[in-house]
N, C-alpha and C positions, 0 to 999 in steps of 0.2 A: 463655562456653562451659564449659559442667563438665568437669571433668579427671578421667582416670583410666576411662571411658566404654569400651567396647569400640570403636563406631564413633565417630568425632567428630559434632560438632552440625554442622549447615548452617551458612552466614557468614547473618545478619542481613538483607543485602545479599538473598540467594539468597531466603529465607524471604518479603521484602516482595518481589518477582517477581510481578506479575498470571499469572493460569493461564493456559494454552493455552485459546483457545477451543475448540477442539473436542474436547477432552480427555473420553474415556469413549467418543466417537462409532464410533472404528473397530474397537475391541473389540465393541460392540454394533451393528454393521453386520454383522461375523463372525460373532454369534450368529444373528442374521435370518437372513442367505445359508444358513447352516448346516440352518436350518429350512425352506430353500424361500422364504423370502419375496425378492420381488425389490425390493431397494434403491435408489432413485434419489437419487444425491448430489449436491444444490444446496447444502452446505455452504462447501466451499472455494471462493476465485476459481480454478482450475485449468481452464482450458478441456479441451476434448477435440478441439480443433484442431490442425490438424500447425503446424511452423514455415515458415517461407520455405524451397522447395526450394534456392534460392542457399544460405541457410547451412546446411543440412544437407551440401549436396556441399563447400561450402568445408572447416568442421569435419573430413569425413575425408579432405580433401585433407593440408589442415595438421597433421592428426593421423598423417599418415604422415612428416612432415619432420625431422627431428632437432632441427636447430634450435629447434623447438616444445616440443621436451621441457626447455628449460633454463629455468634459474630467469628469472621475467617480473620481478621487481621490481614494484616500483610504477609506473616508465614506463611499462612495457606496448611494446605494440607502436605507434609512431606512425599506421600508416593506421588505427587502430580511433580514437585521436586526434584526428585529420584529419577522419575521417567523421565523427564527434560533432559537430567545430566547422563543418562544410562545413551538417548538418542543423539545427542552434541555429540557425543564419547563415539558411538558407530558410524552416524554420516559424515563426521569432519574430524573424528580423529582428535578432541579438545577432551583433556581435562579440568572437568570446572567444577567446582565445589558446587552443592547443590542446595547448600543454605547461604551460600554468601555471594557468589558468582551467578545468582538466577535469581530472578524475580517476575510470579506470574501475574500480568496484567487482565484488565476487563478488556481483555482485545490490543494489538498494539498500538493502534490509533491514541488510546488514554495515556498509554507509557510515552508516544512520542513527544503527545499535545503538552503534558507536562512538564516532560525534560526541560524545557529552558528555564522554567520558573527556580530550576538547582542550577544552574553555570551560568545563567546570564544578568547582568548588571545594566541596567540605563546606558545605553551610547556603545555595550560591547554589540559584535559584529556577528549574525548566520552567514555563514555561504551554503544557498538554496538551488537545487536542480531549477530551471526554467524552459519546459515543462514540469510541473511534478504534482505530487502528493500534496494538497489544499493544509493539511495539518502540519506541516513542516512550517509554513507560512504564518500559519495564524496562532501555531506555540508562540514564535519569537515574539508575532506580535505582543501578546496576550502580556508576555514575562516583561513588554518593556524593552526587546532587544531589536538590534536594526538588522531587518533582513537583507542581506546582497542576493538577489538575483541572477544568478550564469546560466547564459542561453545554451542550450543542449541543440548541436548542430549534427545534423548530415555527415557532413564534411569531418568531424571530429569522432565520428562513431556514437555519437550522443554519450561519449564521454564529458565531463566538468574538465575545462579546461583549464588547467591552475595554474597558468602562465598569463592570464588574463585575469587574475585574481587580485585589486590592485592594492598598493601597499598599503594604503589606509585604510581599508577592508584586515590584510593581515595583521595590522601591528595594534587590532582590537578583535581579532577572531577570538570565539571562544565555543561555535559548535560548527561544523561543519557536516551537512545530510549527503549520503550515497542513497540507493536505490538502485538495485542490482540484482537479479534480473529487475529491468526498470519498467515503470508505470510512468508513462503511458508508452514510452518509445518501443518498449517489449527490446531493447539494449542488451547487451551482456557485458561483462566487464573483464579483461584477460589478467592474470596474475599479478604479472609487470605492473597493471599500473594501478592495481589493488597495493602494491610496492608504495609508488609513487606517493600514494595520496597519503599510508600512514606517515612516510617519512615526515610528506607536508605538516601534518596535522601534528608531529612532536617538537617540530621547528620551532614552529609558532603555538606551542602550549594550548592546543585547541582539540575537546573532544570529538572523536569522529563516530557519528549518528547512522548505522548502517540498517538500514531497511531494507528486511530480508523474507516480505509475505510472500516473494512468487520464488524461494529456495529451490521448491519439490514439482514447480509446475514447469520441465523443463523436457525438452523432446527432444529427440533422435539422437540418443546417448548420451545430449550436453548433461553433468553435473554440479550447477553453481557450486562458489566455492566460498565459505565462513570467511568475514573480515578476520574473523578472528584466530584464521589460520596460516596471517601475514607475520612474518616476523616483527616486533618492535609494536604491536596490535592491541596486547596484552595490558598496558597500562592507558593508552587512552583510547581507545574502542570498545564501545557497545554496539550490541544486532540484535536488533527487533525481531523479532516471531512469530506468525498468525495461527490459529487453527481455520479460520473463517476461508482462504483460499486452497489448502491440501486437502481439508477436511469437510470442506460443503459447509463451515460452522459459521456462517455469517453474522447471525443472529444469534447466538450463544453469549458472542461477544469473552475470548479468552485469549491471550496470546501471554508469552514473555519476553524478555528482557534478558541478556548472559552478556560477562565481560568482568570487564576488572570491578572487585569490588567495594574499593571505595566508592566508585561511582554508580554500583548501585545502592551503598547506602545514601548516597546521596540523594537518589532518587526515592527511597523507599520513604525517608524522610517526606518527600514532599506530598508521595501518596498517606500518609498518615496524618496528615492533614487536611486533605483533601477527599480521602474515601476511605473505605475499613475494608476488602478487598475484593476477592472474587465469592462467590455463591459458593460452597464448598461441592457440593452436590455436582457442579458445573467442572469444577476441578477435578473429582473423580471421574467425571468422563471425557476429562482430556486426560486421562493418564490412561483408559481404556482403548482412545483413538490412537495416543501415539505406540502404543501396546501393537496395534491392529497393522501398523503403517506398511510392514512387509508384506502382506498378505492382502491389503485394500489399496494401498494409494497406487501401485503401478496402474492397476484397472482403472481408477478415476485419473489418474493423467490421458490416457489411452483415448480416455470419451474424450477428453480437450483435443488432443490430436487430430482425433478424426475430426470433431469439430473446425482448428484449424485447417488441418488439408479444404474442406468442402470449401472455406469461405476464403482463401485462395484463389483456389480454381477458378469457383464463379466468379469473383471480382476480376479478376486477369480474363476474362473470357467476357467481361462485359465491358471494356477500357480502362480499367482502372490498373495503379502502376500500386505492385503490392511487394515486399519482401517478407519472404517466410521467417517467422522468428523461432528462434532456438526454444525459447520461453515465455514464459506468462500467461494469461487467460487472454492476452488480446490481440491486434492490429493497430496498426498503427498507418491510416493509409492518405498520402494525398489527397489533397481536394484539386478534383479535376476542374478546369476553368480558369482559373483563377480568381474564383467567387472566394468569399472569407468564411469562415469554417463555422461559422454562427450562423451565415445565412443559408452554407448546402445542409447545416441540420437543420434548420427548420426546413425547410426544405423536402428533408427525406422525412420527416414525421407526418409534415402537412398533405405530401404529393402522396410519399410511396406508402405510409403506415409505418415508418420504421424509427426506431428511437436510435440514435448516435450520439457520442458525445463530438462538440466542438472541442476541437484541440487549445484552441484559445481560453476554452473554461478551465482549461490546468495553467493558465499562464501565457504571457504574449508570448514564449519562445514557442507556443505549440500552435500558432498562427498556419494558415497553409494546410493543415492536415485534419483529420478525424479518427476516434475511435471506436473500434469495434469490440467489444464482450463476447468470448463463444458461452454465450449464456444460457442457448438455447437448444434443441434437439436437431439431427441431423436435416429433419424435412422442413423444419421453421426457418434454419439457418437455410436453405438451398433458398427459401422461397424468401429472407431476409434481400440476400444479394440479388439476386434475379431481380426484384421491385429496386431495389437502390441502382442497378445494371439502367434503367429507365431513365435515371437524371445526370448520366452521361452524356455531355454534349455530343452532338452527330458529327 
């Protein structure tokens, strides 16, 4: 850092940081709106679905309690606990202690961004989805670890190919991220080779990072399956949580953490340091949501479905080459032409109104393609495709 400067320089750390994907987007959404043009935003996963009536009334029930307003620690509240391990225990069949084997996060974004700063040392090794999840990327950075990059292909199922994992990459791994159902490929991953990867990850003494936000967003009978219901999983496997994608709770900002736990005290350690926990008030109405889940969340899959099918249909009926995905909130589609996937978004923002994400703003492996949010209502999403159906070459 040069000295003597008026402002100081950025940390090195800060500077290698991947960008914001959507960076530039809401400025130039403001500009549009400003001009009349109407903007339809399939950029972010952020549905425009309300939450479970249950935690909304819970939330300002507990948000009038006193008690609620004191410091949560990292315990948290036990029934948010309890509910965690009572629904692991139903949808995946895990028994997990509920004060040692869980920990609830401000969302799982904060539990993953922090993870490396506990397993990782200067010069040890991520291997990171490319495409992926921005936070996987800029933890390692942040901790000081060197991120590996593996391109998620086509040709491979947009499985991590770990035979392309090179030895000097393994013989310093020390985390290794899934994402499953996956962001952005909408991927699925098949048991076998949910096999595969623990074995890899015991081999080589390397925690395996299982991000698990689109679990319950999964259609036409598929039901993802728990890392943590691999054999041999138990000791180096943790799976991230969201409320923010099953549960409309975007903005609540709650998720956990479950796995072996030494290594969530590992992790709790580093949140104790770092934050004092979740909003209690916030906590008790994710124990209300997951409460509700039998009774609300098939219905809110149901709207993503239909969502799905629409934006399908019209993309295939306008040239576009589309596979239906099993799960997630998205699309994952070509860019026709062979324009780069920076220039057909700007592109659809500028020409059609539409906001997209560049595949490329997840990483070079997602070059080539775009993504779509069903974010929207069935008539917005019809009239999304049909304006994007427009910048099809003839």
């Amino acid at each position: 850092m040069e000295k003597g400067t008026l402002a100081p320089e950025r940390s090195r750390r800060l500077q290698n940081l991947p960008a914001y994907p959507l960076a530039g987007v809401p400025e130039a959404r403001v500009r549009l709106e400003a001009s009349g043009v109407d903007v339809i935003d399939l950029g972010a996963g952020d549905a425009d679905l309300d939450p479970p009536p249950e935690a909304v009334r819970r939330l300002a029930e507990a948000g009038s309690q006193r008690s609620m307003s004191r410091y949560p620690f990292q315990s948290g509240l036990s029934d948010l606990r309890e509910a965690i391990a009572s629904w692991m225990g139903e949808r995946f069949g895990l028994r997990l202690d509920p004060y040692t084997e869980i920990l609830p996060l401000m969302g799982s974004k904060e539990g993953i961004a922090k993870l490396p700063l506990a397993f990782l040392d200067p010069g040890d090794a991520a291997v990171i989805p490319d495409p992926g999840y921005q936070a996987y990327q800029g933890g390692v950075i942040l901790a000081g670890g060197e991120p590996h990059l593996v391109p998620l292909r086509t040709e491979n199922d947009y499985l991590v190919p770990l035979d392309e994992i090179p030895d000097d990459v393994r013989s310093r791994l020390g985390l290794m991220y899934l994402n499953y159902p996956n962001n952005p490929t909408t991927a699925t991953a098949p048991p076998e080779y949910l096999g595969h990867v623990v074995d890899f990850c015991r081999r080589y003494d390397a925690v395996l990072v299982h991000d698990h936000a689109y679990s319950e967003i999964a259609f036409d009978g598929y039901r993802p399956p728990s890392i943590l219901e691999v054999e041999g999983a138990d000791g180096i496997a943790l799976e991230f949580h969201s409320f923010s994608k099953t549960y409309n709770m975007t903005g609540w900002r709650l998720g956990w953490v479950a796995g072996n736990a030494d290594l969530i005290e590992s992790l709790t350690l580093v949140k104790t340091v770092m934050d004092i926990g979740v909003f209690k008030a916030v906590q008790a109405a994710g124990a209300s949501a997951l409460a509700a889940y039998e009774h609300w969340v098939p219905g809110n899959v149901a709207r993503f479905q239909v969502r799905r099918d629409i934006a399908v249909e019209g993309l295939r009926q306008a040239g576009f080459t589309v596979t239906e995905p099993k799960a997630t909130m998205y699309l994952w589609v070509p860019v026709p032409g062979g324009e780069s996937s920076f220039a057909f978004a700007e592109r659809a923002l500028e020409e059609a109104g539409v906001v997209v994400l560049p595949g490329a703003a997840l990483g070079a492996g997602g070059e080539g393609f775009f993504r779509i949010a069903l974010t929207v209502d069935e008539e917005r999403m019809r009239a999304a495709v049909a304006r994007l159906g427009r910048l099809v070459p003839g």
